[in-house]
N, C-alpha and C positions, 0 to 999 in steps of 0.2 A: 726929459731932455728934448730942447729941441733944435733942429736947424744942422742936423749931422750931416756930411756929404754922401753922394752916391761912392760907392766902390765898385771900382771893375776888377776883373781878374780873369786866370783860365780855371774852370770849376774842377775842382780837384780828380773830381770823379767822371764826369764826364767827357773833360779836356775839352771843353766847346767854352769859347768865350763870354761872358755874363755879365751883366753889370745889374747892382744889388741898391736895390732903394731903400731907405732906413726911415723910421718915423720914431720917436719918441724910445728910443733904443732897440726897436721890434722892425725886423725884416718885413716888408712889405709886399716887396714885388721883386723879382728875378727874372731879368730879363736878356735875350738873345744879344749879343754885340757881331759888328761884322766890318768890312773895308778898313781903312787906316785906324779905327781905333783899337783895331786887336794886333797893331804893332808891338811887339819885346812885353805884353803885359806877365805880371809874377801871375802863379796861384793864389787862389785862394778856398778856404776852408775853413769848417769851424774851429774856435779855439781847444786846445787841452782842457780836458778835466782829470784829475790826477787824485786817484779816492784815497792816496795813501802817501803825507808826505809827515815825517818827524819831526822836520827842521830844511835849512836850507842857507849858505851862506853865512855859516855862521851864527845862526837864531835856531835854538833848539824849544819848541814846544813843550816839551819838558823839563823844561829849567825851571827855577823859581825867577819870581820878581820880572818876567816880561812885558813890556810897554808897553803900549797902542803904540808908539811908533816902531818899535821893535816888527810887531805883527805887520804894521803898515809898509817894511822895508824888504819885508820877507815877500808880501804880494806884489811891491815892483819887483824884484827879481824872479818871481814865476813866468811876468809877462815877459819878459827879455827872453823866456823862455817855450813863451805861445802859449802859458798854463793861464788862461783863464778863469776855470774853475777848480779849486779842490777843495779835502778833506786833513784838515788838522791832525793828527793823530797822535794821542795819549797812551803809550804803555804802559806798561805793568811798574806798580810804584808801591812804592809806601800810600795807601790809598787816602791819607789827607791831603797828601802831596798832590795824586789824582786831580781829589775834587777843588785844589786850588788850580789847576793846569787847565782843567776844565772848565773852570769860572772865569777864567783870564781870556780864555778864547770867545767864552760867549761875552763877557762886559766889554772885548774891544769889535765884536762886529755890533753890536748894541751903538757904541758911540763912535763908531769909523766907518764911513759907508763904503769906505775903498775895502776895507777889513769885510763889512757884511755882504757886500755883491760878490766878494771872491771866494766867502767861504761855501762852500754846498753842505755844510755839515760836519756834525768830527765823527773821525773815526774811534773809538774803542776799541785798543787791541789788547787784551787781556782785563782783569787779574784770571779770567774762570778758563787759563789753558792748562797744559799737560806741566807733571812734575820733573818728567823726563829731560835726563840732558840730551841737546840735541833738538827734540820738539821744542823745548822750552827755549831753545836761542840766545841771546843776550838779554832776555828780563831777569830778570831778581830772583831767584826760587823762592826767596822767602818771601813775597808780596803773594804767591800763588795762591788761590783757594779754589774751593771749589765753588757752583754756580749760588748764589746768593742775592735773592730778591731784594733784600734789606739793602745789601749794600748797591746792588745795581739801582736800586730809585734813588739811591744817596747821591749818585753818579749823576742821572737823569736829571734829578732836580739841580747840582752844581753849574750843569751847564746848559741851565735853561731850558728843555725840550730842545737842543742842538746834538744832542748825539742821533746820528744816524744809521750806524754800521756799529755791529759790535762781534768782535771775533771770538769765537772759544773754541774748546775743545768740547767733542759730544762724549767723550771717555768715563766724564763724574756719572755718577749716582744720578737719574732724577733730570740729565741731561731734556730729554725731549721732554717734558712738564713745562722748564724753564727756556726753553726756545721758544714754544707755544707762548708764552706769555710773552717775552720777548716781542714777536711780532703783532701781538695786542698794542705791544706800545707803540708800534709802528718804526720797527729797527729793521735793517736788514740784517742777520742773522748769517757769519760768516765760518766757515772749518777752517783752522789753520793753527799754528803752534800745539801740533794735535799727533795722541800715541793711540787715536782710538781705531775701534777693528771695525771690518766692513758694515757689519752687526750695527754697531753703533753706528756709523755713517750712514747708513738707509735708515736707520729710525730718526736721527737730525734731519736727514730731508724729508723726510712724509711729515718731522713736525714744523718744518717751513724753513729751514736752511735753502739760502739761494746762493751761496759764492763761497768759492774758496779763495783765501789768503795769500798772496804769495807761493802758490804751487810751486811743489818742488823742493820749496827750499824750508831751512825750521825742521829738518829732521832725524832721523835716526841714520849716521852713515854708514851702517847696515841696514837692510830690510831683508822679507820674506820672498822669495822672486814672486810667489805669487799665493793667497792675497796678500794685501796689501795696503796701507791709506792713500795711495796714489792713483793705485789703479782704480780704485773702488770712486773715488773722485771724479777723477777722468768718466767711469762710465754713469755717474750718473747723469743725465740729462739736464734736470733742473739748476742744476750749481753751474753757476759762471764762476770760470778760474780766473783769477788773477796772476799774473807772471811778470817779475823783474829781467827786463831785458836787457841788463847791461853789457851783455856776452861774458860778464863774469859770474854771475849768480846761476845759470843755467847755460849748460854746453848749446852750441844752435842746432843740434840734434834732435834736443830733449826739445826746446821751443817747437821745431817741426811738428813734432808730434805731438803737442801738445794741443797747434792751434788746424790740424788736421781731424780731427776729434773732436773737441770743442768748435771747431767754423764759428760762428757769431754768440756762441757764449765765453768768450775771450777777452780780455781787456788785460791793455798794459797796466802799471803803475812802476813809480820810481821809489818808492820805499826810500826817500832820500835820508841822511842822518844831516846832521848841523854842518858836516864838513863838505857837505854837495856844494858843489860850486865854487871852492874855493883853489887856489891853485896848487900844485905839485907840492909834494914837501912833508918832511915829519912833523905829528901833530899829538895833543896828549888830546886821546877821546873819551868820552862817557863811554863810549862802548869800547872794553879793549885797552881803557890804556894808552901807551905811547905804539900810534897806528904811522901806515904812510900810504898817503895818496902818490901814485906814481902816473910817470907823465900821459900814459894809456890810459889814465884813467879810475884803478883799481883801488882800491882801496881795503889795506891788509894791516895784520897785526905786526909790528916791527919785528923784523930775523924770523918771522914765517909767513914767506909771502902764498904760500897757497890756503893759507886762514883767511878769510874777509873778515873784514871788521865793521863791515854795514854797506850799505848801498851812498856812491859819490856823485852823481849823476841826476837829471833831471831827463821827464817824460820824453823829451824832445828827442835825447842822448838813445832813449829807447826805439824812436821812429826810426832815424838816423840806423841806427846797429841793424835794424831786421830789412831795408832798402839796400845797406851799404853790402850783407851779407846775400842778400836776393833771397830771403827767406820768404819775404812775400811781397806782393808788390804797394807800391805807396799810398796807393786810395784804403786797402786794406788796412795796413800798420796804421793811419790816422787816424782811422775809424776806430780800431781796439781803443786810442787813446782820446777819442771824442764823443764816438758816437756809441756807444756797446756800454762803456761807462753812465753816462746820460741815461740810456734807455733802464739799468739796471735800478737805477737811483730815482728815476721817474721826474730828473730834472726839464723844466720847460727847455732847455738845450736838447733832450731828447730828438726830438724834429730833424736836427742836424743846421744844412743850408739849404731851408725851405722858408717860405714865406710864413709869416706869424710866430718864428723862431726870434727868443729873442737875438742881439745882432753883435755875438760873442765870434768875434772873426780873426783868424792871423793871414796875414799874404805872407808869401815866397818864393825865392828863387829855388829849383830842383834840376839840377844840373849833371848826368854822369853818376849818380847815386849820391851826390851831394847837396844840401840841404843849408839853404842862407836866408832864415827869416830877416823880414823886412821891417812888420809892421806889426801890433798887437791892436787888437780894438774888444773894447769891454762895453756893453750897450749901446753901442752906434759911436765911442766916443775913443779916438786914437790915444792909447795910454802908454804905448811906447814905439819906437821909430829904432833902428840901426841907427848907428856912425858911418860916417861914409868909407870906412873899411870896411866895413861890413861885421857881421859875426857868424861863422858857419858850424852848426850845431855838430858834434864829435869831432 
């Protein structure tokens, strides 16, 4: 691509004014601005990467018979939402189903370049987690197995060499052999939907586990006060946690302490379900049944509202909630949700907003702990703009 314009803004992190030269969708140069052109300009920052989305608006990844357009409608609405990069993600299935869900996502980034520059990869989250209810969550118990070579290459080859992340439980038999190998194939190897004991969790990370799942949440609503698979997460060093910030999946307690501990092995995701983004109202869910999205946001099983019925929200909804509650301050929050991701996944976005990055950028307005993206930009090239009411994320 060529012939992108310069972008100004105030740098997110720095708050000193910049203007950002693009060349052939790669940031080039960053440079100082000053007197009247640093009049009322937005932020700006790199785009969301989001390792962990189901569905979104409606289009569920897991469905059968999805489109290239389908997929294609799903990626304008991340950008509305400043996601420029993420992670498809495939649960736990009837595993033909899988490998058809898996093939759908790799043959529309294959023939959709909107499709291929937005995906970083898919996620794999199951079939090889815990049988436990509770760890096990809303997948299938009956799709569960334990860790399986055969079937994990069956997976690997459906969707192309695209699988990137693959979560399990380290609890099976035989767990750290097949992690090991795992990371031969060049996966990131994630803990999560998991009843496994500390024991097992320090043998998953010496055999190359680096992230956990969705902390926190997927679990037993009892535990041991101490050990624990929470605690034993939390302290290992190597594992970057993942955590759904919607202030309804984790009290902003638990976040505190979660991203006080972890410091920069942290990263947001939105674990969104198919009904992310869609408005208020009773709805019949794959997960759950007849669920309701209520006006806050939450998303629960109908006449039990303190059940969730999946995550309704997008990464944004997660900056927004950790700024709005002063959990941490905003250069941070962006970062779990840009840059901490990126670095973890070894995406050329990794860099951040520096020069030779490629020029994956959102501007906005940050105002009072509120939050008005402007602008999304995908390789140097503006792919979505506000209405002139604007849209203010939470």
């Amino acid at each position: 691509m060529t012939g992108e314009p310069r972008l100004t803004g105030i740098h997110y992190r720095t708050q000193q004014p910049v203007e950002i030269s693009i060349e052939d969708g790669i940031i080039t140069k960053i440079e100082p601005l000053s007197g009247q052109q640093t009049q009322d300009l937005p932020l700006i920052a790199p785009g969301l990467t989001d390792l962990q989305v189901n569905g979104y608006r409606g289009i569920d990844f897991n469905k059968p018979g999805l489109s290239d357009a389908d997929i294609e409608a799903l990626v304008r609405a991340l950008w509305a939402q400043g996601v420029t990069s993420f992670c498809p993600t495939i649960i736990t299935n009837d595993h033909e189903r899988m490998r058809s869900a898996l093939g759908t996502v790799h043959k529309a980034c294959g023939r959709s370049e909107i499709v291929g520059q937005a995906v970083a990869g898919i996620h794999l989250e199951g079939p090889f987690i815990s049988l436990d209810e509770g760890p096990v969550g809303a997948h299938p118990v009956e799709y569960v197995v334990a860790p399986d070579e055969v079937l994990l290459q069956s997976f690997l080859d459906a969707a192309g060499g695209q699988v990137k992340i693959l979560t399990l439980s380290p609890e099976w038999a035989g767990a750290g052999d097949f992690i090991r190998k795992c990371i031969k194939n060049g996966l990131v190897v994630s803990i999560g939907h998991t009843a496994a004991t500390p024991e097992q969790i320090q043998e998953a990370v010496r055999a190359g586990a680096t992230m956990s799942t969705h902390l926190g949440n997927a679990t037993h609503q009892m535990l041991p006060r101490h050990p624990n698979y929470i605690w034993e997460q939390l302290a290992q060093d190597k594992l970057t946690a993942s955590v759904i910030a919607d202030g309804f999946h984790l009290p902003d307690s638990v976040l505190k302490i979660i991203f006080r501990v972890k410091k920069q092995k942290v990263m947001l995701v939105s674990d969104s379900t198919v009904l992310a983004g869609m408005p208020p109202g009773s709805y019949e869910s794959p997960v759950g049944g007849k669920v309701v999205l209520t006006g806050e946001g939450k998303l629960h099983i109908a006449g039990k509202p303190k059940v969730l019925a999946g995550s309704a929200q997008s990464l944004l909804w997660g900056v927004q909630h950790l700024v709005r509650q002063q959990i941490v301050p905003l250069a941070q929050a962006w970062d779990m949700a840009s840059l901490y991701p990126n670095r973890l996944m070894k995406l050329p976005q990794k860099a951040g907003l520096q020069a030779g990055a490629p020029a994956d950028l959102v501007r906005f307005r940050y105002k009072e702990t509120s939050l008005q993206l402007l602008e999304t930009y995908k390789a140097g090239q503006c792919v979505w703009q506000t209405n002139r009411a604007g849209i203010t994320a939470g």
